[in-house]
N, C-alpha and C positions, 0 to 999 in steps of 0.2 A: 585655492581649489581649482581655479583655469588651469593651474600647471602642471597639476595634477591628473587633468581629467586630460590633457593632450597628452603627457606620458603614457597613461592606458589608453586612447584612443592615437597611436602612432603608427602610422603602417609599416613602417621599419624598426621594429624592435630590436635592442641589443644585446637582448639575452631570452634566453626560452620562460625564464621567471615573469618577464615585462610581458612577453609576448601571452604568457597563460594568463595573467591579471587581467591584462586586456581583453581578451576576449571571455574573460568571466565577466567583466562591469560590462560589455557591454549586450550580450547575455541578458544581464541583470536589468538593463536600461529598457530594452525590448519587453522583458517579461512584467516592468514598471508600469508599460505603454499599455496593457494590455487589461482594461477593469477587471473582466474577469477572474482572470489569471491572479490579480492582486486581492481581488475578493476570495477564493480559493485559498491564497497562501494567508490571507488575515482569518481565514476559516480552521486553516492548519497548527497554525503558530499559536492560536488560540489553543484548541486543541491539546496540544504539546505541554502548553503554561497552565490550564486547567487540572492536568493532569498532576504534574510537579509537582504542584501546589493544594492537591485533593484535598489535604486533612484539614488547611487551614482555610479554604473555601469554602469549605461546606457546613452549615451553619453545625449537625446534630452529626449523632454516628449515622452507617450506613445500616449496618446491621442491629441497631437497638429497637427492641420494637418498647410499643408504647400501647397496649387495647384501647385503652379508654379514648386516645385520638383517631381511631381508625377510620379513613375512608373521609377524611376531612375535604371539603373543598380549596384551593387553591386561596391561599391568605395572607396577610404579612408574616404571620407565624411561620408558614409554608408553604411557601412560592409559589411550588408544583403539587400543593397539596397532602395526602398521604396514602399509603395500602391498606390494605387488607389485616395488617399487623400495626399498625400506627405508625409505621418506616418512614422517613421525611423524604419524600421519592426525589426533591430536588437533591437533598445530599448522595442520596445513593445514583442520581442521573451522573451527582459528579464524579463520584468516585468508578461508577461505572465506565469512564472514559478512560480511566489506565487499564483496565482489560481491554478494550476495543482498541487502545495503539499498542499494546504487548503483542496482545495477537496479530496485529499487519506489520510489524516490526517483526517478529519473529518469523511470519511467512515469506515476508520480503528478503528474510538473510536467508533464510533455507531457501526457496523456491528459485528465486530471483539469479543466482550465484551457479545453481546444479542447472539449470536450464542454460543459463549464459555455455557452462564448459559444453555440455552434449549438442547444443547447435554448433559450438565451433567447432568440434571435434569430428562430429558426419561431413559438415560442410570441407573440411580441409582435407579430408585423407579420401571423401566419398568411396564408393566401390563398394565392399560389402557390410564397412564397416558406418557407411551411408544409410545402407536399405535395413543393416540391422535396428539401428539408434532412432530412426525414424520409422522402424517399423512398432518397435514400442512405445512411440510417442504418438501413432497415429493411437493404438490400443485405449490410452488414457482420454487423446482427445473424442474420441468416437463415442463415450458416455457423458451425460448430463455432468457437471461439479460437485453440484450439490446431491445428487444421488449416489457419486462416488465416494464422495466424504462423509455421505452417510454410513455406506457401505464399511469405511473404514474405521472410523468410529464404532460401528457394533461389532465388529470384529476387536478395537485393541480397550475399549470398554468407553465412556461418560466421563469428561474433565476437560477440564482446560488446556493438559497439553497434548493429549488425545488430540483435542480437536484442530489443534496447531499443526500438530502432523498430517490429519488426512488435509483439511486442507493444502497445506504446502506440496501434498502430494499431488494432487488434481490443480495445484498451479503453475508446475515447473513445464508442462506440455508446452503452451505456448510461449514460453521467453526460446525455448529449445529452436522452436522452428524461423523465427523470429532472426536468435546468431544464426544459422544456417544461411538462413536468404542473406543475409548480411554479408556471410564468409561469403558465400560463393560467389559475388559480386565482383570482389577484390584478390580470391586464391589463386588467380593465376597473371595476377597484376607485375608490372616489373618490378617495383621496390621488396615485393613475398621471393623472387626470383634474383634478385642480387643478396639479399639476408641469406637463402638460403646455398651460392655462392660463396659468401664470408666465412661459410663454415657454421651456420647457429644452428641448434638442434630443434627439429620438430614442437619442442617440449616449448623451447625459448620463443620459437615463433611465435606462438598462439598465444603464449602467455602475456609477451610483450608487447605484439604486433595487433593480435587479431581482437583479444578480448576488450583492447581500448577502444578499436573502430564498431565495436557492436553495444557498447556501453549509453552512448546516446539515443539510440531507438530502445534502446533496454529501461534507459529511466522512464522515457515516455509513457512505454507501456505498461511499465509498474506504477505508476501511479496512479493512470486508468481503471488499471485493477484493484486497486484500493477498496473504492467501494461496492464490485462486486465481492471480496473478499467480507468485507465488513456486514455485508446483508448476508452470505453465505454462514459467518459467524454467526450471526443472530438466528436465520433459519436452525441452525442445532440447536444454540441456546433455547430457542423456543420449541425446539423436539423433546429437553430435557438432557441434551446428549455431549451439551459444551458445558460452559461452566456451571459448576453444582451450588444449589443454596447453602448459606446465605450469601454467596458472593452477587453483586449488586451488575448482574451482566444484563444489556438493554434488551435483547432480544428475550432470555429469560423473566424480565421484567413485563416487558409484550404478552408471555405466554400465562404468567398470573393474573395480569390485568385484564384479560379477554372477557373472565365471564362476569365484569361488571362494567363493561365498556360503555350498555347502556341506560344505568344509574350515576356510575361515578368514572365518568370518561379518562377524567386525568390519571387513573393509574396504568391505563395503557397508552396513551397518546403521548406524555411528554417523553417516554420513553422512544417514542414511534419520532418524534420531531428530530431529535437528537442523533439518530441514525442517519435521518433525513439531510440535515445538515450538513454533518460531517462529509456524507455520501459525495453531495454534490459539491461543497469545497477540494474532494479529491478530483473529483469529475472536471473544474474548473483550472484548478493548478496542472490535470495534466494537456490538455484541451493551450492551456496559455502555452508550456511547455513543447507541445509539441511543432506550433507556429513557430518559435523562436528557435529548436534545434530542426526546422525544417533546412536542411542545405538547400531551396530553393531562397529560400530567403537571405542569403549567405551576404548578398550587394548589398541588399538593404540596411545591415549592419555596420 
């Protein structure tokens, strides 16, 4: 393992494969160091396996109901208790966790990827095709998220991919602005100025060049946003305007639980915990993350 761990930790690497390895373990070593950050990613990883694994987790269905148990207290029977409908709210908490990473997986591919290109793209060429691109990205940023995704949602109707859209829509504003500062740091650097020397096309620059150097403050901030996205989720779900019953979504779960919150507390809290959680395991992994891809920290490594 010593020989192994000097191979990745070499400062004169012999090939770009050693040298990427390397600085991912150590990457990896930092982001170890850091409780937080590892409480966040045992927050995530959970998360992820929870999910995988829903049907075989979760003691009952999500959606069977049962009258005769209804509004039970929390027991061996039922961890989490149950609803209004005899639902074993701890299987539906489970199962409720593969909508809540569909949906930030999904906004993270849309949102995450259309904002990366429209910062690079103002930032490299600026002039009008600058003031254009960020003139419509101020547009987006300039209203609340969750009032925009409202907006968009009543506009393309109640669902869950609906709701996948407006939000990704009211996320891509800021990764936009974000590549931009990025580019513009580096657009008129020498190695942007010898590429484009060599003969590479505009097209080849940014693709090769520009999108990797903006990649790093891009995961930062996407993880960050994780759990605003995740409470933004649930804000619809509990409008009625994300995922529709019976699908077992936590926020929707919040919004049936309300008006017995104070008789039979657990059918809106463990739903409420569970957001909680996640939230701030994303808060945490991206918080470790961003210490470790800080380039001020770069020696330290």
């Amino acid at each position: 393992m010593s020989r192994l761990q000097q191979w990745l930790s070499s400062e004169s690497p012999e090939s770009r494969w050693q040298a990427s390895l390397g600085r991912s373990w150590r990457l990896l070593h930092m982001l170890l160091k850091n409780p937080l950050a590892l409480l966040g990613s045992l927050i995530i990883i959970g998360l992820i396996l929870v999910a995988a694994f829903a049907p075989w987790i979760a003691p009952q269905s999500p959606i069977g109901q049962d009258l005769g148990n209804r509004l039970l207290p929390p027991s061996s029977a039922h961890l989490m208790g149950t609803d209004e409908l005899g639902r074993d709210i701890f299987s539906r908490v489970i199962h409720g966790s593969r909508i809540t990473l569909l949906i930030v997986a999904m906004v993270a591919i849309i949102s995450a990827p259309l904002g990366l290109l429209v910062g690079a793209v103002s930032g490299y060429y600026g002039g009008w095709m600058d003031k254009l691109l960020m003139g419509i990205t101020d547009v987006f940023l300039s209203m609340p998220k969750l009032i925009l995704a409202l907006a968009f949602v009543a506009a393309l109707g109640p669902g869950i991919e609906n709701a996948i859209i407006a939000i990704a829509i009211t996320a891509w504003p800021v990764y936009a602005r974000i590549a931009r500062a990025e580019t513009l740091t580096f657009r008129q650097s020498e190695f942007i100025a010898a590429t484009q020397m060599l003969g590479a096309s505009d097209t080849r620059i940014i693709v090769r060049h520009v999108l990797p150097l903006c990649t790093s403050s891009m995961i930062v901030r996407m993880t960050l946003d994780m759990a605003g996205i995740i409470l933004t989720a649930a804000g619809l779900g509990f409008l009625g305007l994300g995922a529709q019953p019976p699908l077992p979504e936590w926020g929707a779960m919040i919004s049936r639980g309300r008006t017995f919150i104070l008789d039979q507390w657990w059918v809106a809290t463990m739903p409420g915990i569970a957001i909680i959680v996640v939230s701030l395991g994303f808060c945490f992994l991206g918080d470790g993350l961003r210490d470790v891809l800080d380039p001020r920290n770069e020696g330290q490594r």
